[in-house]
C-alpha positions as CSV (number, residue, x, y, z in Angstrom):
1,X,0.0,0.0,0.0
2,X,1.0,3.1,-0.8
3,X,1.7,5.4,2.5
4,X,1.7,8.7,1.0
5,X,-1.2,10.8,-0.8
6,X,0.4,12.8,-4.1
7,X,0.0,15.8,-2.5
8,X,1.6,14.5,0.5
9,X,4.7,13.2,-1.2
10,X,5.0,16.8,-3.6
11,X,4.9,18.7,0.0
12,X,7.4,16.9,1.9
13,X,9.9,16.7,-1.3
14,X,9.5,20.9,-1.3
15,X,10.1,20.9,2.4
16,X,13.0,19.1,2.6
17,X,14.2,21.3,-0.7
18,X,13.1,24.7,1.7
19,X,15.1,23.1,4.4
20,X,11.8,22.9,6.4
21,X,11.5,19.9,7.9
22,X,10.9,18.5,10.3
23,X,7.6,19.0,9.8
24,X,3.7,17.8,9.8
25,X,1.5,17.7,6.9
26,X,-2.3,17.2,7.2
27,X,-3.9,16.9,4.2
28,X,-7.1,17.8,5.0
29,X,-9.1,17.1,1.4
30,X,-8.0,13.2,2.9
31,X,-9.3,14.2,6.5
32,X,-12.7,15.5,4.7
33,X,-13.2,13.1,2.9
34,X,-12.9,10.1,5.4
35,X,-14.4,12.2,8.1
36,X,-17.6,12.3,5.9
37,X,-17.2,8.5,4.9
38,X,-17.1,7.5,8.5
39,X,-20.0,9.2,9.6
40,X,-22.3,8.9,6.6
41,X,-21.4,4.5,7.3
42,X,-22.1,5.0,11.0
43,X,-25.8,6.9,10.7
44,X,-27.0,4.4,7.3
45,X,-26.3,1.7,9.6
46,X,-28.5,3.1,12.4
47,X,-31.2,4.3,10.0
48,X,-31.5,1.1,8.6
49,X,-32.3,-0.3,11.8
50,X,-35.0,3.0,13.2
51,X,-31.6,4.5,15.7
52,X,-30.0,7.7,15.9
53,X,-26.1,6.7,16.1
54,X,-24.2,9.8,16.2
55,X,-20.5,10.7,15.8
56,X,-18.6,12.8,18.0
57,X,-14.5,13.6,18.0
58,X,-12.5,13.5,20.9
59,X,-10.4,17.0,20.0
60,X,-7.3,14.9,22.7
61,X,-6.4,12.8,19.2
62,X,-4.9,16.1,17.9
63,X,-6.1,20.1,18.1
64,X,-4.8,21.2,15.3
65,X,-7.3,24.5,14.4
66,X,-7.6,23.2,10.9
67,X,-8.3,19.1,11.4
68,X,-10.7,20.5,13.8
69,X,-12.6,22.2,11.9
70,X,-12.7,19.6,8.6
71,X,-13.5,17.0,11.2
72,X,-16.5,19.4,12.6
73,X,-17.9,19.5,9.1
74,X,-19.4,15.8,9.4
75,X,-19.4,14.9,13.6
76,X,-21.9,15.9,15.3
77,X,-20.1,17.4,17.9
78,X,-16.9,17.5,19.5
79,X,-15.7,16.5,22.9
80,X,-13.1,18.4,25.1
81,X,-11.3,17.0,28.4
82,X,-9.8,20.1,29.6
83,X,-10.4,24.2,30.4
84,X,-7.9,24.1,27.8
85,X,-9.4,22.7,24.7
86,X,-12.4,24.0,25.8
87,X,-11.4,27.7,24.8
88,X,-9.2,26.4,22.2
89,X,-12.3,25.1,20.3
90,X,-14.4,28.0,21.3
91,X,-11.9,30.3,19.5
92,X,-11.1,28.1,16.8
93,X,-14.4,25.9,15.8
94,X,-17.3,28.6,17.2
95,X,-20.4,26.9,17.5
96,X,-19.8,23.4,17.5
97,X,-21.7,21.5,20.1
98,X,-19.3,20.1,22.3
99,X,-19.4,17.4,25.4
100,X,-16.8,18.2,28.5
101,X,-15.3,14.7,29.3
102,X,-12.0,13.6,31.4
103,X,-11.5,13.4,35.2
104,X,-10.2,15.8,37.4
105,X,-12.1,19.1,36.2
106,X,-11.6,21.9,37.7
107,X,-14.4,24.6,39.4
108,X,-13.1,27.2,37.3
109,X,-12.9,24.6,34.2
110,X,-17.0,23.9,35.0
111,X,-18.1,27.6,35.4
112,X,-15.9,28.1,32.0
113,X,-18.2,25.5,30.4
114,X,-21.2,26.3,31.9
115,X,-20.8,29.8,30.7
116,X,-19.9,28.3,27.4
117,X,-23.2,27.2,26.6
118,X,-21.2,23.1,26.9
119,X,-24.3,20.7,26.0
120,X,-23.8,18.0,27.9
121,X,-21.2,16.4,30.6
122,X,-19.5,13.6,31.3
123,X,-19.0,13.3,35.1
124,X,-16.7,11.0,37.1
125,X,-17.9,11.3,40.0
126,X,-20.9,12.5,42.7
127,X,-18.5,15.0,44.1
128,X,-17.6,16.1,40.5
129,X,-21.8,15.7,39.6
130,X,-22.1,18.7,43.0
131,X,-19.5,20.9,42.0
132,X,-21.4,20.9,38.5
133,X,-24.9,21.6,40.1
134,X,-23.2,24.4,42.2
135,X,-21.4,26.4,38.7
136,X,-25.0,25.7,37.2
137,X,-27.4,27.0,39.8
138,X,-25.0,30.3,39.8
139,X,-25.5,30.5,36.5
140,X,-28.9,30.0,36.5
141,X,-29.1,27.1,34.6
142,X,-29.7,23.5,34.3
143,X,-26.8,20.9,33.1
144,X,-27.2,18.5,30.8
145,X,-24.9,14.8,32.5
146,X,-23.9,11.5,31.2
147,X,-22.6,9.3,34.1
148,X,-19.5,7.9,33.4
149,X,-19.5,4.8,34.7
150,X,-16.4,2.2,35.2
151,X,-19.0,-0.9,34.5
152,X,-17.1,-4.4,36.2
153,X,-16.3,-7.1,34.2
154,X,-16.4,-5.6,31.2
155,X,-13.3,-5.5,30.5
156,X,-12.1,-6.3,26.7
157,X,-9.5,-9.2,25.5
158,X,-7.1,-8.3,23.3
159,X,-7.5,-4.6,24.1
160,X,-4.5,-2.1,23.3
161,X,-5.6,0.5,26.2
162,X,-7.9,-0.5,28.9
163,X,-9.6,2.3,30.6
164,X,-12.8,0.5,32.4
165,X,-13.6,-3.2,33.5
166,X,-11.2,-2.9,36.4
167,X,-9.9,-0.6,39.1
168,X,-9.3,2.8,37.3
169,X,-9.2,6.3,38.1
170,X,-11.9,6.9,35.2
171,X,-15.3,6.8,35.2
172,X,-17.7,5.5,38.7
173,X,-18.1,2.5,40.3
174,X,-22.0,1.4,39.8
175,X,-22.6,1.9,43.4
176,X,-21.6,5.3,43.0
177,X,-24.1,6.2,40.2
178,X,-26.6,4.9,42.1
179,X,-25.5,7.7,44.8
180,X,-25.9,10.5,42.1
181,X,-29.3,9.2,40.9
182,X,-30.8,9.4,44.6
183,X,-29.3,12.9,45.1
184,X,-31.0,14.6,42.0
185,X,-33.6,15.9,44.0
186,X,-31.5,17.7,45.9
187,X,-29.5,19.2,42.8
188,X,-31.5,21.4,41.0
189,X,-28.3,22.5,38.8
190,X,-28.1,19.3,36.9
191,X,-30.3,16.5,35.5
192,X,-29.0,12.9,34.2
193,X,-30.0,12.0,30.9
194,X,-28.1,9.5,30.5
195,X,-24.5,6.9,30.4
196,X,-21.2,7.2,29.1
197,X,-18.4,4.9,29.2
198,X,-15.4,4.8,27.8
199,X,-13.7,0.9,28.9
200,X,-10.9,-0.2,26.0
201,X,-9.4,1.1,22.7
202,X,-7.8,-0.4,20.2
203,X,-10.4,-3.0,19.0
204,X,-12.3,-4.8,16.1
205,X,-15.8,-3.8,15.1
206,X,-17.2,-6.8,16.7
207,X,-15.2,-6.0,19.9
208,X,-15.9,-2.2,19.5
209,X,-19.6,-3.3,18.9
210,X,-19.7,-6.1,22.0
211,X,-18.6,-2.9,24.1
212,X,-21.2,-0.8,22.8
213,X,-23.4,-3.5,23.6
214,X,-22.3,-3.9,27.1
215,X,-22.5,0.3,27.6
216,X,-26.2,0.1,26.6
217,X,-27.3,-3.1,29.1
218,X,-25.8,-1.7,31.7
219,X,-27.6,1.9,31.0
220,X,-30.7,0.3,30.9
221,X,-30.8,-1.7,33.6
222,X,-29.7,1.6,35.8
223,X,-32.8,4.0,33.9
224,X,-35.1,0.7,35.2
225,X,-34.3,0.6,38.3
226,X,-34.1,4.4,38.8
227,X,-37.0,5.1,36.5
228,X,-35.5,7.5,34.9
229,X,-36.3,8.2,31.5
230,X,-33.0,6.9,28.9
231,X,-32.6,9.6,26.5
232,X,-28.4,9.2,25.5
233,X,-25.6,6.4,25.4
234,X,-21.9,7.7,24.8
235,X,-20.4,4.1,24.1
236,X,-17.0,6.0,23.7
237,X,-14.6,5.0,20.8
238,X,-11.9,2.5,20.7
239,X,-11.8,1.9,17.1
240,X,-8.6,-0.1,16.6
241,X,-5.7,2.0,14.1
242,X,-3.4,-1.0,13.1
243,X,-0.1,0.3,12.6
244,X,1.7,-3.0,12.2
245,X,-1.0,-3.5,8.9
246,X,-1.2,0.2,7.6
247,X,-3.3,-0.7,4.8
248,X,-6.3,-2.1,7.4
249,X,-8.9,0.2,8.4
250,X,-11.7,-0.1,10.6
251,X,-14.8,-1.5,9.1
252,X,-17.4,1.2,10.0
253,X,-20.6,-0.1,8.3
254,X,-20.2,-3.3,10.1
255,X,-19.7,-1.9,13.0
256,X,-22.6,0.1,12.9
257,X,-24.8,-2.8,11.9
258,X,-23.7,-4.9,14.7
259,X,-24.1,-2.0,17.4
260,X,-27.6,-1.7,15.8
261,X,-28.4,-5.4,16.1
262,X,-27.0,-5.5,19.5
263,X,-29.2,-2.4,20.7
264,X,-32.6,-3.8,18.9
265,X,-32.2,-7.1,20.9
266,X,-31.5,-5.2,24.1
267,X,-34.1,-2.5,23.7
268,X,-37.3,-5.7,22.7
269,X,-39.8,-3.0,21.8
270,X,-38.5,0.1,24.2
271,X,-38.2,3.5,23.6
272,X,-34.6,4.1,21.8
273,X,-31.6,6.2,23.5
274,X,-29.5,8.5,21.2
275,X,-26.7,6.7,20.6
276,X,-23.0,8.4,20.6
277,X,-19.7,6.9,19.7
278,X,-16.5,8.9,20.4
279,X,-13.3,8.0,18.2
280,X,-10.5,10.0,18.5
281,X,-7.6,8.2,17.1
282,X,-9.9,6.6,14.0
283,X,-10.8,10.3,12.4
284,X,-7.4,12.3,12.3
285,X,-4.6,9.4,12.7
286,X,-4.3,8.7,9.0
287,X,-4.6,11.9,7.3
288,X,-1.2,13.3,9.1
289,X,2.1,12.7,8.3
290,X,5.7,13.6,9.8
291,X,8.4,14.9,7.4
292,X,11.9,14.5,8.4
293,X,15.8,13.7,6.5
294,X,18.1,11.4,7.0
295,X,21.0,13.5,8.6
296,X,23.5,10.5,8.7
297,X,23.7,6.9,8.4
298,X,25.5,4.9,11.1
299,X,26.9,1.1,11.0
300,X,26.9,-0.5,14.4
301,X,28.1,-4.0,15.0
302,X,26.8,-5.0,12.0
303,X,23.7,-3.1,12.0
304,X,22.2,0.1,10.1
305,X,20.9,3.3,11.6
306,X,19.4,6.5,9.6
307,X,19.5,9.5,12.4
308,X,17.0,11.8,11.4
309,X,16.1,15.5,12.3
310,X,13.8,15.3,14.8
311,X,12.5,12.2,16.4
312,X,10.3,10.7,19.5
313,X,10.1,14.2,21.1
314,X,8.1,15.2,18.3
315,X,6.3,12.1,17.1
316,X,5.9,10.4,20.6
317,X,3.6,7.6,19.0
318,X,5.7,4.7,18.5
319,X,7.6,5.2,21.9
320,X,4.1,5.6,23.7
321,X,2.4,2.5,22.0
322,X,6.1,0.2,21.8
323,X,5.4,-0.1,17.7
324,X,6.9,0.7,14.4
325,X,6.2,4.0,13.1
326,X,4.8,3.4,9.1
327,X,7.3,5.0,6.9
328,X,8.2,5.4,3.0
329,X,11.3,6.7,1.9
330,X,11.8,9.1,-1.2
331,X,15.6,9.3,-2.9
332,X,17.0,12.6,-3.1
333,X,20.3,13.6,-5.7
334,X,21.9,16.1,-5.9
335,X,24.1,15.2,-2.1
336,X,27.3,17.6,-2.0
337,X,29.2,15.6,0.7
338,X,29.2,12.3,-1.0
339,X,32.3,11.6,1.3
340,X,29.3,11.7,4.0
341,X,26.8,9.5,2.1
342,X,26.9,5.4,2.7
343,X,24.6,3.6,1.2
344,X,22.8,0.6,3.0
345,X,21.8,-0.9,-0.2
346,X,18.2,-2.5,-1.2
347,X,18.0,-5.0,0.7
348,X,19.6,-4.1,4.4
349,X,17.7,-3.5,7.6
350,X,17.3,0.1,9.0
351,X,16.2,1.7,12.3
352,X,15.3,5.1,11.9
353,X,16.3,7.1,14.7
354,X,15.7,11.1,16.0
355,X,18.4,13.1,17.9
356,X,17.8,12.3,21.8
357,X,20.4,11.8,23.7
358,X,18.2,8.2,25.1
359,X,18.0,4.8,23.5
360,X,14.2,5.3,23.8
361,X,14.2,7.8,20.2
362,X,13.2,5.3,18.3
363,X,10.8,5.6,15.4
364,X,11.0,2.2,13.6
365,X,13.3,-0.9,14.3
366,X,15.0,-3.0,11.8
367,X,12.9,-2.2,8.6
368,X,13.2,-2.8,5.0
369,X,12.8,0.8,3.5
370,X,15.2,0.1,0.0
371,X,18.1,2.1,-0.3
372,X,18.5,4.3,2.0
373,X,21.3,7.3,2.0
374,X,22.2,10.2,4.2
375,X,19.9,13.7,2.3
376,X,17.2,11.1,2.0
377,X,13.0,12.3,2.2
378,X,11.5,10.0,5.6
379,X,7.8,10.3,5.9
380,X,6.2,8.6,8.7
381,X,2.4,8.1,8.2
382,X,-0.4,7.6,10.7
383,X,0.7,10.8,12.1
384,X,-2.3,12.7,12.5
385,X,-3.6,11.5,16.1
386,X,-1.6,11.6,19.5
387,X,1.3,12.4,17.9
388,X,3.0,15.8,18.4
389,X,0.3,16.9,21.0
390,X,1.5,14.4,23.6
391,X,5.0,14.6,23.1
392,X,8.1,15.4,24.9
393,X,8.9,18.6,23.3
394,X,10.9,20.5,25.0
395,X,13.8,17.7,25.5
396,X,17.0,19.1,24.5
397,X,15.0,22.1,23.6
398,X,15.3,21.4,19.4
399,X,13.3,23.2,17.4
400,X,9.4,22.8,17.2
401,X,8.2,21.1,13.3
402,X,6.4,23.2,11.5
403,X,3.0,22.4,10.5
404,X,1.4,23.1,6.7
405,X,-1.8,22.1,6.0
406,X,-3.1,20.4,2.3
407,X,-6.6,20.7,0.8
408,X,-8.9,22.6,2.2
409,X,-7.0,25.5,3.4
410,X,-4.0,25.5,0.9
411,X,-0.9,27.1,1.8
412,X,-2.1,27.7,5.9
413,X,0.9,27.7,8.4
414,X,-0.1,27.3,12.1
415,X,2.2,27.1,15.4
416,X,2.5,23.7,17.1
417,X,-0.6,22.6,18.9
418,X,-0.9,22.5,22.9
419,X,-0.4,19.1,24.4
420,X,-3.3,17.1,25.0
421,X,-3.5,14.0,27.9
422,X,-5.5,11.0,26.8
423,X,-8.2,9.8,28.9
């Protein structure tokens, strides 16, 4: 499979002729048009079978202004997990509806939404659920919540990132959310409308869907026994990125069709939730890509290493998740040092390595990329989620990549986005 769009390719071979890289490129026409794919699969699916499935993106996977905004185009909303992405999209995306997730918010972070106009919350916790009703009733207004619970023994096999299922610091226990249920009437700042949980990531559609499916029982069975009318599910995301298998990509119409099946059995005739999915990872992750050049090669006991500008510090990914960073190499002539230029030949093994002073830059271990030669174009792909945003930055203090953006906004230049957590 080819790694790189045209455009992709054309941009990274004028950076590294500007001297410009390291750098990301999102191409944005790519983000657009997957974006719209994704959704348009996800809500035929639930049509088909009389459900409202809607699509929300976690803004964590990457808050770049301009993937953003071509995401917001097709989700129906985004979701932010801090004061700080909250006025980031407020300044950047106006408008959008957004859901406030993540644990440990704030007072000031909850007044900030609340004076926001935020449409709904994901709270962690009956102390978290107070502090809401509190910033509400000052405001004079009522908040929309999702309980996020941590339901037991859900837990997922073959999961890359378990969040739920087990002990965790996110989400309730049950027991808890029974707590916040019986306290509504004395918190006339909020109202519960519904569940959200967020348990693994990294999974199948019929392991995404079999969550989904556990979310919505569980939901259920609390509106029963609380009578309290059901009117939203968040069954988070998860939807596995495979960056061992590039070329594999989440199926979304069969997910969709078995989320649908699994809520028709569950709701027999009952009145139908909303139902949200939250990917993060799956929207922006394979419309970015990080440009960098071979700045020497190295032979060490017998084995090849291309040092490139830059490395884990901005593209944290592989070091994060332990894999090998998808990569294409593109020959450049036209070397004025050949003194300085070894050549691994075709068929020789290559780690690709940044500048840290730490064994731990590592993008990609032992890979056959062709020839490879000191001057040489490296573009990693699958780029565009948790990538820059969560990396180490400021370690040895190089300097930042720049950012250009393909497609929809041609030629647009931004600054490096804030660090995001992942929750």
């Amino acid at each position: 499979m080819n790694l790189l769009t045209p455009g992709v390719a054309a941009a990274a071979t004028d950076l590294v002729r500007r001297d410009a890289v390291p750098a990301y490129v999102y191409d944005l026409d790519h983000l657009d048009a997957h974006t719209a794919d994704l959704c348009a699969r996800v809500r035929a699916a639930g049509a088909a079978a009389g459900l409202r499935l809607e699509v929300l993106h976690a803004v964590k996977a990457n808050p770049d202004p301009a993937v953003l905004a071509t995401a917001a185009r097709h989700v129906d909303g985004l979701e932010v997990a801090s004061g700080g992405e909250l006025a980031h999209v407020r300044r950047h995306v106006p408008g959008v509806e957004l859901a406030f997730g993540g644990p440990g918010k704030t007072d000031a972070e909850l007044a900030a939404a609340v004076a926001a106009g935020v449409a709904r919350y994901h709270v962690e916790s009956l102390t978290e659920l107070r502090r809401l009703d509190a910033a509400a009733r000052v405001a004079g207004t009522v908040a929309t919540v999702l309980l996020r619970v941590n339901i037991p023994g859900s837990s997922v096999p073959g999961a890359a990132l378990t969040m739920g299922g087990a002990p965790s610091p996110f989400g309730m226990d049950p027991a808890e959310a029974d707590a916040c249920a019986a306290a509504l009437a004395a918190l006339p700042g909020v109202r519960i409308t519904g569940v959200h949980a967020h348990l693994a990531s990294g999974l199948d559609p019929r392991a995404c869907a079999a969550q989904g499916d556990a979310v919505l029982g569980w939901a259920l069975d609390f509106a029963r026994r609380h009578r309290m009318r059901l009117a939203e599910v968040n069954v988070g995301g998860g939807m596995a990125v495979d960056y061992h298998r590039p070329q594999r990509r989440f199926d979304w119409a069969e997910y969709g069709r078995l989320l649908a099946g699994h809520a028709l059995t569950r709701l027999d005739g009952a009145a139908a939730p909303v139902l949200r999915i939250e990917p993060g990872r799956a929207v922006s992750a394979y419309s970015g890509w990080y440009v960098t050049r071979v700045l020497e090669l190295k032979r060490s006991h017998g084995e090849w290493f291309a040092i490139c500008l830059g490395g884990t510090h901005h593209l944290r990914t592989p070091a994060a998740k332990g894999h090998d960073q998808p990569l294409a190499v593109l020959s450049t002539d036209g070397w004025d040092r050949p003194w300085a230029r070894p050549d691994t030949g075709a068929d020789a093994t290559v780690t690709f390595v940044g500048q840290l002073c730490t064994p731990k830059d590592v993008l990609a271990r032992r890979i056959r990329a062709g020839r490879v030669r000191a001057g040489d174009i490296v573009v990693f792909a699958l780029a565009g989620a948790y990538a820059y945003n969560i990396s180490h930055r400021d370690f040895l203090l190089h300097p930042a990549p720049g950012v250009v953006h393909l497609g929809l906004r041609p030629g647009r230049r931004a600054a490096p986005a804030t660090p995001s957590g992942s929750c």
